[in-house]
Backbone as JSON Lines, residues from 0, in Angstrom:
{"i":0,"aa":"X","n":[63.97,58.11,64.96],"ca":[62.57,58.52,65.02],"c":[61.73,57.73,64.02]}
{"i":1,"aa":"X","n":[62.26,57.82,62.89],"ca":[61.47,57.22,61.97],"c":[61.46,55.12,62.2]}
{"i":2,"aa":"X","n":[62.33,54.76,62.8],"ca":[62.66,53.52,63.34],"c":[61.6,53.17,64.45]}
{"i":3,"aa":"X","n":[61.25,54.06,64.9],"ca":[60.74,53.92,65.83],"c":[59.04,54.08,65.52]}
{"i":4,"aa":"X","n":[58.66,54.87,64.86],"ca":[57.49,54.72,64.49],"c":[57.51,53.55,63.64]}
{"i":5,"aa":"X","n":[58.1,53.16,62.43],"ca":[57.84,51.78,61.54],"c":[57.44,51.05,62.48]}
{"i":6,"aa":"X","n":[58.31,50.75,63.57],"ca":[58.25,49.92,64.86],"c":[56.75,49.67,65.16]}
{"i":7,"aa":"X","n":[56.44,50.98,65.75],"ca":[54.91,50.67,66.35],"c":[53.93,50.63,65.44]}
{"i":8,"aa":"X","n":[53.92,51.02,64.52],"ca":[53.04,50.79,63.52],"c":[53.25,49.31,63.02]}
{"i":9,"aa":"X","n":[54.37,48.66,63.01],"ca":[54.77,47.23,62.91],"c":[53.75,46.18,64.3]}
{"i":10,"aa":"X","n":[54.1,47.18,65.01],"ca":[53.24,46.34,66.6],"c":[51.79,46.63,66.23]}
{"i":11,"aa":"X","n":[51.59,47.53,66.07],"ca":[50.34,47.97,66.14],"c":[48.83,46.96,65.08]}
{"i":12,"aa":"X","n":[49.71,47.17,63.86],"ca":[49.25,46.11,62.81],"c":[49.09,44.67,63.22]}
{"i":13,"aa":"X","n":[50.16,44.2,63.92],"ca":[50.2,42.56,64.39],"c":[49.33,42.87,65.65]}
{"i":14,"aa":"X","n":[49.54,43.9,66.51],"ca":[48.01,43.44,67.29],"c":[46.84,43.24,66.73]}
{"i":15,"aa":"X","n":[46.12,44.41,65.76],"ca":[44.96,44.77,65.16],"c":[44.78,43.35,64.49]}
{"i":16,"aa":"X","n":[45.49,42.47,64.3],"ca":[45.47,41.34,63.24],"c":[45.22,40.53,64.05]}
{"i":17,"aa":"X","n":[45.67,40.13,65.41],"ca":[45.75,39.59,65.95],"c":[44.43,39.02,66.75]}
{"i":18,"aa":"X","n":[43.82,40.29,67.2],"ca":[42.61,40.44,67.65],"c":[41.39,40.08,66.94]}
{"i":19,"aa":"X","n":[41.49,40.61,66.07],"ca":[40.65,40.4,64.89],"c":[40.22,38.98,64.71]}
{"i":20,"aa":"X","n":[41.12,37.96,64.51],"ca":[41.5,36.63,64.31],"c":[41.31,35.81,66.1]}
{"i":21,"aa":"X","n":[40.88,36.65,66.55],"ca":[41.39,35.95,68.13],"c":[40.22,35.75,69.08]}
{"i":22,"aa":"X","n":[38.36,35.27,68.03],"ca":[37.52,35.77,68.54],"c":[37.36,34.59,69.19]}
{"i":23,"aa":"X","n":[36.16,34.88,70.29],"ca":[36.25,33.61,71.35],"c":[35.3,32.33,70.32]}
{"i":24,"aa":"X","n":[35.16,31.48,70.95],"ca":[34.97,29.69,70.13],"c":[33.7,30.14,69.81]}
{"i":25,"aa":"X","n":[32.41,30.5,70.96],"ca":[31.49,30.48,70.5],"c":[30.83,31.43,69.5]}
{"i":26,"aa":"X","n":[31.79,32.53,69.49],"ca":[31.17,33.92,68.48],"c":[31.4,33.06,67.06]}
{"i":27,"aa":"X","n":[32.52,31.99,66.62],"ca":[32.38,31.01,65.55],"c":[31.19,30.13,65.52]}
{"i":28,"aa":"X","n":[30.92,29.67,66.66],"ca":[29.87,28.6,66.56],"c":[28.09,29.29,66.32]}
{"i":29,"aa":"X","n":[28.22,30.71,67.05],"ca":[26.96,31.42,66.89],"c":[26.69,31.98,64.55]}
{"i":30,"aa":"X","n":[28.08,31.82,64.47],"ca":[28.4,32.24,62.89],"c":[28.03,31.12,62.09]}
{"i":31,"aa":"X","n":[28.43,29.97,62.89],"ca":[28.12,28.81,62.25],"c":[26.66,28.16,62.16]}
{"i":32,"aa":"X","n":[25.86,28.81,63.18],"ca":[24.32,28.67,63.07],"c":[23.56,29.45,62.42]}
{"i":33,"aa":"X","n":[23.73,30.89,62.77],"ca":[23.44,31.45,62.1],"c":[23.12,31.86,60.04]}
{"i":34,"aa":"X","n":[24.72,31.3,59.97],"ca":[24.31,31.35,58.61],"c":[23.48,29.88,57.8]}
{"i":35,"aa":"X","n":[23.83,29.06,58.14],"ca":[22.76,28.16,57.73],"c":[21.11,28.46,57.76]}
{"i":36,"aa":"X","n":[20.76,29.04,59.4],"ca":[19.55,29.22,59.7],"c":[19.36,30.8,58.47]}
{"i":37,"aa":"X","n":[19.9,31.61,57.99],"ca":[19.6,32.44,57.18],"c":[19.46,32.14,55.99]}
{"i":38,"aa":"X","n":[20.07,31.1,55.24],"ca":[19.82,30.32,53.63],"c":[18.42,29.75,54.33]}
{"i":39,"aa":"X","n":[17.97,28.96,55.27],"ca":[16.68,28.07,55.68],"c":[15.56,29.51,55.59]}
{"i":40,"aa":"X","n":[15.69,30.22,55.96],"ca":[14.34,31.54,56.09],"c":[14.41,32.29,55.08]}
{"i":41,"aa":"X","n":[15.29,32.39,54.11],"ca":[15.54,33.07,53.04],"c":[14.48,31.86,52.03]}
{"i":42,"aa":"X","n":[14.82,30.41,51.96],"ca":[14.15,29.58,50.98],"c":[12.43,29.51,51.69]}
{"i":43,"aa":"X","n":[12.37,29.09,52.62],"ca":[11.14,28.93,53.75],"c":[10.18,29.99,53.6]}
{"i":44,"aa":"X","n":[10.88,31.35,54.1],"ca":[9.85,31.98,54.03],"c":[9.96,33.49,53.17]}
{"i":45,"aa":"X","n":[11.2,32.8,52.03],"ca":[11.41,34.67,51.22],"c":[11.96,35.95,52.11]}
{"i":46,"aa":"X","n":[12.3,36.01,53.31],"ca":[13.27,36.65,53.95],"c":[14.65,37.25,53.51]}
{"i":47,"aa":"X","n":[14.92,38.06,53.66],"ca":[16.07,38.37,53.17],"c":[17.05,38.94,54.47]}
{"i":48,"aa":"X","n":[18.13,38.88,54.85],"ca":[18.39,39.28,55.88],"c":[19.48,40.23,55.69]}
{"i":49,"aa":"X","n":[19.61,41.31,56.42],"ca":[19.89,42.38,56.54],"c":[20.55,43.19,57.05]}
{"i":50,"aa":"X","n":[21.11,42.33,57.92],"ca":[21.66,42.89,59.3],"c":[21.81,41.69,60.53]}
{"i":51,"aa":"X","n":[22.94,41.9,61.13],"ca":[22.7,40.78,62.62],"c":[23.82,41.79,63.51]}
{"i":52,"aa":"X","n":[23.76,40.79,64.41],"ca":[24.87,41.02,65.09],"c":[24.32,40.66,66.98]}
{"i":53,"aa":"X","n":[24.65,40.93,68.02],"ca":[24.59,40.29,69.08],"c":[25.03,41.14,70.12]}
{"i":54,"aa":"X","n":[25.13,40.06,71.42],"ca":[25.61,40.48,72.51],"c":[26.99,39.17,73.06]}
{"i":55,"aa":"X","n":[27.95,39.75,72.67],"ca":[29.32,38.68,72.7],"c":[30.2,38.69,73.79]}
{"i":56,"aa":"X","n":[29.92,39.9,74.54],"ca":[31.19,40.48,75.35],"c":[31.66,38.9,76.21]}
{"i":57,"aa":"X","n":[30.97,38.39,77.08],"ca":[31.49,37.55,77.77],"c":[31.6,36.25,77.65]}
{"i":58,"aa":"X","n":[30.21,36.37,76.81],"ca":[29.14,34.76,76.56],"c":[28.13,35.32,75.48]}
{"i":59,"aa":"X","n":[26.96,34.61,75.35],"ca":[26.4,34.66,74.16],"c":[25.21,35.02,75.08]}
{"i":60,"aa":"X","n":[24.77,36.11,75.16],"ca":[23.58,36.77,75.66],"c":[22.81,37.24,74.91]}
{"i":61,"aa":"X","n":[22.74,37.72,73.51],"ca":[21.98,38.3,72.43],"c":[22.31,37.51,71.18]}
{"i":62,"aa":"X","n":[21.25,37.17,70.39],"ca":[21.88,36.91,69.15],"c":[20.36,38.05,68.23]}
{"i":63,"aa":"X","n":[20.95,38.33,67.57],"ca":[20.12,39.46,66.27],"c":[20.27,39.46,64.92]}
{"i":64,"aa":"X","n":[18.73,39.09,64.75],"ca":[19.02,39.01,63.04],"c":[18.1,40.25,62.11]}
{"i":65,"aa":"X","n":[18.59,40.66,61.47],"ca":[17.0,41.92,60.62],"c":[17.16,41.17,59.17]}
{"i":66,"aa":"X","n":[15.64,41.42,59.03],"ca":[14.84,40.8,57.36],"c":[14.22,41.73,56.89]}
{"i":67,"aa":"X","n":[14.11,41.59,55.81],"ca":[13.31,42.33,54.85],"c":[12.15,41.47,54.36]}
{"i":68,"aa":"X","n":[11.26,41.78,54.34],"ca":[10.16,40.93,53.74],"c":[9.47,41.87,52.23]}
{"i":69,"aa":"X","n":[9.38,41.15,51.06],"ca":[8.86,42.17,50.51],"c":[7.24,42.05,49.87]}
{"i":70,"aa":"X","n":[6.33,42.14,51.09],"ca":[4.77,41.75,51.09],"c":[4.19,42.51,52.01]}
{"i":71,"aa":"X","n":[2.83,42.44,51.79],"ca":[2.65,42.6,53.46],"c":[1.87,42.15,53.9]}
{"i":72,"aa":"X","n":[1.49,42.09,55.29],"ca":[0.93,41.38,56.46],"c":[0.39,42.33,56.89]}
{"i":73,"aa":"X","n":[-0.77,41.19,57.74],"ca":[-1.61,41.9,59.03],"c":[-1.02,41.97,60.11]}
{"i":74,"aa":"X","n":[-1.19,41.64,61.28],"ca":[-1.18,41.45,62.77],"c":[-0.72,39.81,62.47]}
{"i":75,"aa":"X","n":[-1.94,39.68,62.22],"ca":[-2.03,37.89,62.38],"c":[-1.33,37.28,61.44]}
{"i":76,"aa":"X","n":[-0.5,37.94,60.17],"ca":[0.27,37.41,59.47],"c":[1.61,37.73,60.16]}
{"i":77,"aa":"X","n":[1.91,38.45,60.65],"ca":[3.22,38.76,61.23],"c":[3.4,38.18,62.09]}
{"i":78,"aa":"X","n":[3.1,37.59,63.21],"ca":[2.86,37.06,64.2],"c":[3.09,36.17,63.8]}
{"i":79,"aa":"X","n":[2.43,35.27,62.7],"ca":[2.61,33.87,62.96],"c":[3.79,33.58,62.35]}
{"i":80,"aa":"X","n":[4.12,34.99,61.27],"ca":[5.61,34.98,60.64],"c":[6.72,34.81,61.3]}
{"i":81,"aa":"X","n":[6.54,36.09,62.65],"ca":[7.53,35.96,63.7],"c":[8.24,34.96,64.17]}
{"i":82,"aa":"X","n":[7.01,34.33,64.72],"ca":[6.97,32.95,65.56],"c":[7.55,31.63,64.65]}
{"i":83,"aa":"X","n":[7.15,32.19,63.62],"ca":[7.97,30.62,62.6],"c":[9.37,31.01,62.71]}
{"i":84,"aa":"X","n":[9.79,31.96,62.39],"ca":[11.14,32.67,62.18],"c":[11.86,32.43,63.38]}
{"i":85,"aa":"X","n":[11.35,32.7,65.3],"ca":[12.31,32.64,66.07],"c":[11.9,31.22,66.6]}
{"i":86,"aa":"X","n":[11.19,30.49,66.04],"ca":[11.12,29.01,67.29],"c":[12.0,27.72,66.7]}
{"i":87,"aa":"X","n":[12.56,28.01,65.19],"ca":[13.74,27.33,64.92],"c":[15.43,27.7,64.69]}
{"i":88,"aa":"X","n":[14.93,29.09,65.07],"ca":[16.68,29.81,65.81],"c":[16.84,29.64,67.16]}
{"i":89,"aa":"X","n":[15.82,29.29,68.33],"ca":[15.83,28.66,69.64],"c":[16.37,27.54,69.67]}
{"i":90,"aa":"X","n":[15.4,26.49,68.45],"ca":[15.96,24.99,68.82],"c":[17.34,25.11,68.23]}
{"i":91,"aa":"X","n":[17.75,25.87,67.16],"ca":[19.2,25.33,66.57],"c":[20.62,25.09,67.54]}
{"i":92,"aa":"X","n":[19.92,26.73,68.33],"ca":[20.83,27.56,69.64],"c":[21.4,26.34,70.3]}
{"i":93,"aa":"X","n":[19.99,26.2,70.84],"ca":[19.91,25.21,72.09],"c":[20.16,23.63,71.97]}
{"i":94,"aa":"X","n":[20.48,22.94,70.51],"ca":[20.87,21.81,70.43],"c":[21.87,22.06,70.11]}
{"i":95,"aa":"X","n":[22.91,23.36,69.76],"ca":[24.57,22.89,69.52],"c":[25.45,22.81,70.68]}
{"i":96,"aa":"X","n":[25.58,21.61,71.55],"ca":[26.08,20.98,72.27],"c":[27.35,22.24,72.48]}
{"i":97,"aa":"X","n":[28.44,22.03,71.8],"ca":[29.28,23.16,72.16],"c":[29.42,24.57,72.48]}
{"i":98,"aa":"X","n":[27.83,25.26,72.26],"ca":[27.15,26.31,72.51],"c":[26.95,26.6,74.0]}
{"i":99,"aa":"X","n":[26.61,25.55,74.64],"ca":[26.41,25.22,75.8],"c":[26.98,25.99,76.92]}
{"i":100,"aa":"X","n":[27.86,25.8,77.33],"ca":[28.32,26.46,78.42],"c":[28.67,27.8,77.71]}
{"i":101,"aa":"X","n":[28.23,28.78,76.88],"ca":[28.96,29.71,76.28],"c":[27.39,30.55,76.23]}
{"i":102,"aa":"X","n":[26.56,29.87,76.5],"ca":[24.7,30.8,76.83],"c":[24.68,31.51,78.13]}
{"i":103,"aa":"X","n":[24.63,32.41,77.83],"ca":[23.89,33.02,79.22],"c":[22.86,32.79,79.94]}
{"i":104,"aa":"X","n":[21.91,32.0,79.26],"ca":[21.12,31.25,80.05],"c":[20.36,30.23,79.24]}
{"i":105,"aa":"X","n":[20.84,28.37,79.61],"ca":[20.28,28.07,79.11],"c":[19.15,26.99,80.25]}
{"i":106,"aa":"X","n":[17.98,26.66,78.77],"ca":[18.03,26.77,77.4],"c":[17.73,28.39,76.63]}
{"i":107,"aa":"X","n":[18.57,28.98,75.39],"ca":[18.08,30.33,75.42],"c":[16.57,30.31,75.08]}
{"i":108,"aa":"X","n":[16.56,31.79,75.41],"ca":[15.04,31.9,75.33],"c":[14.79,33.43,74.29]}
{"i":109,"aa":"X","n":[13.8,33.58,74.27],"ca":[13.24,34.9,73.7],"c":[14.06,36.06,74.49]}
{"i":110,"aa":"X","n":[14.15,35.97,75.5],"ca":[14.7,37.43,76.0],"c":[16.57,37.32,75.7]}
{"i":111,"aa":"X","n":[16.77,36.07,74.72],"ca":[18.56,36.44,74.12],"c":[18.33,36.5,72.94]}
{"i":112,"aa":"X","n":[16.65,37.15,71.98],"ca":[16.83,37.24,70.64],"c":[16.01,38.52,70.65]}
{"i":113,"aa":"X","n":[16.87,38.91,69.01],"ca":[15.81,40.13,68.31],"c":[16.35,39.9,67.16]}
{"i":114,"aa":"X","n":[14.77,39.1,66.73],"ca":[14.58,39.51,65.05],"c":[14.19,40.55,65.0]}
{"i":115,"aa":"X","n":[13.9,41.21,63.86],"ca":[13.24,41.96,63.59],"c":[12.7,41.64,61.42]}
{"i":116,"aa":"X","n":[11.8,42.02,61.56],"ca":[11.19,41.54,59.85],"c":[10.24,42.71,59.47]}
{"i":117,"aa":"X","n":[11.01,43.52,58.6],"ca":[10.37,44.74,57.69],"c":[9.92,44.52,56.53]}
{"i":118,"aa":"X","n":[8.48,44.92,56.63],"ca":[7.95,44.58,55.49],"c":[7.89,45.94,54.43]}
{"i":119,"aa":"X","n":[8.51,45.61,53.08],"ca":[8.67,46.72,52.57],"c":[7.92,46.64,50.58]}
{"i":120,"aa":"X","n":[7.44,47.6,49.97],"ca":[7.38,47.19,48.71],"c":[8.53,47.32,48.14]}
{"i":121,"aa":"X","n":[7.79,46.78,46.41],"ca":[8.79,46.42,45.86],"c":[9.6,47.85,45.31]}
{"i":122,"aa":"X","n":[9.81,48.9,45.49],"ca":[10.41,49.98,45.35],"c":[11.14,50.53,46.83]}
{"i":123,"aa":"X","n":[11.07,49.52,47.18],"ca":[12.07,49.46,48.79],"c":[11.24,50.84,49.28]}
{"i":124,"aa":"X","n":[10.34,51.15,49.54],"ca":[9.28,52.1,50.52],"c":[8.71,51.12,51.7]}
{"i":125,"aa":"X","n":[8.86,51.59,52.97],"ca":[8.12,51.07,53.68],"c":[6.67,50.66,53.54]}
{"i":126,"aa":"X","n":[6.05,49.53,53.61],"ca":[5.14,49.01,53.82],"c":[3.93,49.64,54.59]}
{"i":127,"aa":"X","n":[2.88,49.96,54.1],"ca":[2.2,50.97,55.05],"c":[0.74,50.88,55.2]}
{"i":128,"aa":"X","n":[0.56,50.25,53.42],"ca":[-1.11,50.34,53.28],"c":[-1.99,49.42,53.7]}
{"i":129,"aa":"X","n":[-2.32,49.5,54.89],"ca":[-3.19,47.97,55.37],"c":[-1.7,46.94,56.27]}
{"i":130,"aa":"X","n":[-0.76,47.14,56.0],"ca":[-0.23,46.81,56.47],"c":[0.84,47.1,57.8]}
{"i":131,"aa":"X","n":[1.33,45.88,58.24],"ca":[2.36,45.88,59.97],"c":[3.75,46.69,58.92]}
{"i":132,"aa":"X","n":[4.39,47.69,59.12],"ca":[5.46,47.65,58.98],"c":[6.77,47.05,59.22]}
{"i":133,"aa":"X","n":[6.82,46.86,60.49],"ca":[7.86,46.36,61.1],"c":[7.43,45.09,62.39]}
{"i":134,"aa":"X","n":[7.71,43.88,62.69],"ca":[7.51,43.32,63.51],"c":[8.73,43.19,64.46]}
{"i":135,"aa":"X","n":[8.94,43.18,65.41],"ca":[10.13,42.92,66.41],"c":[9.9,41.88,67.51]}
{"i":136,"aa":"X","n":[10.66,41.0,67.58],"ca":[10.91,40.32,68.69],"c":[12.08,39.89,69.3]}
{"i":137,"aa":"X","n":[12.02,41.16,70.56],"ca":[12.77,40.98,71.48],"c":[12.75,41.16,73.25]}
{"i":138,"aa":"X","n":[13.18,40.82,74.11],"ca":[12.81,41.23,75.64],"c":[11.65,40.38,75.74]}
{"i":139,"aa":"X","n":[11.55,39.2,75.36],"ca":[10.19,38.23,75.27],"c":[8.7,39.03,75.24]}
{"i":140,"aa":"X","n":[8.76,40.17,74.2],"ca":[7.89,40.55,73.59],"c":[7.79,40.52,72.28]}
{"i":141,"aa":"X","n":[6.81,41.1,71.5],"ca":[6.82,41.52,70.22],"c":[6.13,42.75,70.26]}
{"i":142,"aa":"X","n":[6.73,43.1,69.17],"ca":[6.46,44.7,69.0],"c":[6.02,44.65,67.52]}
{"i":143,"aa":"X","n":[4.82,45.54,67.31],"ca":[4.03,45.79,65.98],"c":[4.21,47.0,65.1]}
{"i":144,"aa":"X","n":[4.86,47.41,64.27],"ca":[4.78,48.74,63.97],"c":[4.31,48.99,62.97]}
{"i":145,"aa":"X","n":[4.03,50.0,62.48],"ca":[3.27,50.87,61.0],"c":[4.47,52.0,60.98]}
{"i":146,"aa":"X","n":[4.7,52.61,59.6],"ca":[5.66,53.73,59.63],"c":[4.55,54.92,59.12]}
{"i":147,"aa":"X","n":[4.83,56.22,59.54],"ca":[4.15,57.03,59.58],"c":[4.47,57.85,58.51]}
{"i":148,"aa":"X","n":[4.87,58.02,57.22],"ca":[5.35,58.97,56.06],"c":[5.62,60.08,56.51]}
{"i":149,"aa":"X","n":[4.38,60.82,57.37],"ca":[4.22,62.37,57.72],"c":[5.22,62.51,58.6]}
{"i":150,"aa":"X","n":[4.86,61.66,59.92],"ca":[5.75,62.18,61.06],"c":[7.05,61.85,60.75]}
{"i":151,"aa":"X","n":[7.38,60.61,59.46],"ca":[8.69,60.29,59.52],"c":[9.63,59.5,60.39]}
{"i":152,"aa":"X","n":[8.57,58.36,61.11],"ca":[8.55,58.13,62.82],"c":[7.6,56.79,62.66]}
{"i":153,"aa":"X","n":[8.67,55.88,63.34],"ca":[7.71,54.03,63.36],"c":[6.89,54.62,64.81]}
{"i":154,"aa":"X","n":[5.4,53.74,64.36],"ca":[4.43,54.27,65.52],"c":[4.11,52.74,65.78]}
{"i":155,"aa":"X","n":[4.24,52.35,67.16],"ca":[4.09,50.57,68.15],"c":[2.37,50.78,67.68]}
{"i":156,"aa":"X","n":[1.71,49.8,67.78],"ca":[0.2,49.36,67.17],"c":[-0.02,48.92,68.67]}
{"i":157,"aa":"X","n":[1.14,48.01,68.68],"ca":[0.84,46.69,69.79],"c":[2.0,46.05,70.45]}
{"i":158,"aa":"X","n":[1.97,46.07,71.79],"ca":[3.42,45.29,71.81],"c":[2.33,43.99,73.15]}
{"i":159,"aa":"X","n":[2.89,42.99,73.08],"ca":[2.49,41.65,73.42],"c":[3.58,40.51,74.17]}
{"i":160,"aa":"X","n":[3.38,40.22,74.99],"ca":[4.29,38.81,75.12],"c":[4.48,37.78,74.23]}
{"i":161,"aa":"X","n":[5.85,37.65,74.15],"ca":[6.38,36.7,73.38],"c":[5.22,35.45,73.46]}
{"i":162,"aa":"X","n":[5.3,34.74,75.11],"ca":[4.48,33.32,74.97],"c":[3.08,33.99,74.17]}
{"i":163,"aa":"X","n":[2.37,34.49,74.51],"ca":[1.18,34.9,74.02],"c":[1.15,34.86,72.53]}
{"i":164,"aa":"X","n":[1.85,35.51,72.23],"ca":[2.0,35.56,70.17],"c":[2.52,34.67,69.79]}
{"i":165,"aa":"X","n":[3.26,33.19,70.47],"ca":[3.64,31.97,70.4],"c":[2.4,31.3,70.55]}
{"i":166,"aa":"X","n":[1.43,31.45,71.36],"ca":[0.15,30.61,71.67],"c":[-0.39,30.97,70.14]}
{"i":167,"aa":"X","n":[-1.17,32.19,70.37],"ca":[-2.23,32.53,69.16],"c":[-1.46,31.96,67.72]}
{"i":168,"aa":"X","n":[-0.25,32.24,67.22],"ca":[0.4,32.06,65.81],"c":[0.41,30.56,65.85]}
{"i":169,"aa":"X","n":[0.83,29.16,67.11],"ca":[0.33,28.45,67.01],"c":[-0.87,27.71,67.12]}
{"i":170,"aa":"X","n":[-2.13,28.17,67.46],"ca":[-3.24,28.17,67.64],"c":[-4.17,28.17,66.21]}
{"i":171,"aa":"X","n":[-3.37,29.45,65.53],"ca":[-3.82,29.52,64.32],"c":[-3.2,28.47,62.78]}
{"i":172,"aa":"X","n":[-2.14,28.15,63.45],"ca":[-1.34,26.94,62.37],"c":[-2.52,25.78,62.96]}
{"i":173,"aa":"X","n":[-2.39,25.39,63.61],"ca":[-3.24,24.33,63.8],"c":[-4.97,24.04,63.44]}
{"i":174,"aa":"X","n":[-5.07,25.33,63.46],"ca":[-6.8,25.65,62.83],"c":[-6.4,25.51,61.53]}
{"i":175,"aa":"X","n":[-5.81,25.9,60.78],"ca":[-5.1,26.09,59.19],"c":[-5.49,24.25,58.44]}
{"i":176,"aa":"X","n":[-4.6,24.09,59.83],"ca":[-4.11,22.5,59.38],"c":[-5.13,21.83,59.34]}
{"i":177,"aa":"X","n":[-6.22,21.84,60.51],"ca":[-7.27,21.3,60.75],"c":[-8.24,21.57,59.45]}
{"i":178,"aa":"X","n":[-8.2,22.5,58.9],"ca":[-9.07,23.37,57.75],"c":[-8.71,22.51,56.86]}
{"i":179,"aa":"X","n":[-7.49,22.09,56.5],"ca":[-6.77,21.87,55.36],"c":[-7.24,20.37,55.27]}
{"i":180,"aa":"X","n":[-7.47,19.66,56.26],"ca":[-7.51,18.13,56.45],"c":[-8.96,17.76,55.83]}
């Protein structure tokens, strides 16, 4: 009896190990972009990240990252924050050659990401006064939030198409630039 359990608990361990260690090529290669692109938005834009994780089961259908931001923004600061944040996790995606056949659809697009970027003070309280709490982009939208203290409950402001908040956030870099010249 007791032979026999060591046994499976002997099997059991070398599976659990096994598996573990046995993940498919691209869930490495999505690890391997990922963390670079998180030191780049951490120096870039003070991001801190928080959380990830994805959609792996077959192929690479989701990739997800969460930030902390500790400032805050308008509409029009978040937005253009967003948009800086997911339009060089697209190109990274979409130029690693060995990534390739392992996308669910390429080239990926907005509807295989969700950032998300919480803006919080510096006593880790949600962000509230004048400010977006939470920005999200995912399902080739973005989503705007404020947190509500009372209700205890994120309340949407605004939710928008991805291209659209890609137009305006670049629309407005380019007025910036133009200003600046």
């Amino acid at each position: 009896m007791i032979k026999t359990l060591v046994s499976s608990l002997f099997i059991f361990a070398l599976l659990s190990t096994v598996s573990v260690h046995a993940s498919p090529p691209y869930v490495k290669y999505v690890k391997q972009i990922t963390s670079k692109y998180k030191k780049d938005v951490k120096k870039k834009h003070q991001l801190y990240c928080i959380g990830g994780g994805g959609g792996f089961f077959k192929d690479v259908e989701q990739v997800a990252l969460f930030f902390a931001a500790y400032r805050k923004a308008s509409i029009e600061e978040a937005r253009e924050l967003g948009v800086s944040v997911v339009e060089p996790l697209l190109q990274k995606i979409n130029e690693e050659e060995k990534l390739r056949p392992y996308l669910r659809e390429y080239p990926f697009n907005c509807n295989g990401i969700h950032i998300a970027i919480t803006f919080f003070q510096n006593n880790n309280r949600y962000e509230t006064n004048g400010s977006i709490t939470n920005i999200s982009v995912a399902n080739n939208k973005v989503y705007y939030e404020i947190y509500n203290y009372e209700t205890e409950k994120f309340e949407t402001l605004l939710v928008e198409p991805y291209d659209k908040a890609r137009e305006f956030a670049l629309s407005a870099k380019s007025e910036q630039d133009n200003n600046a010249n």
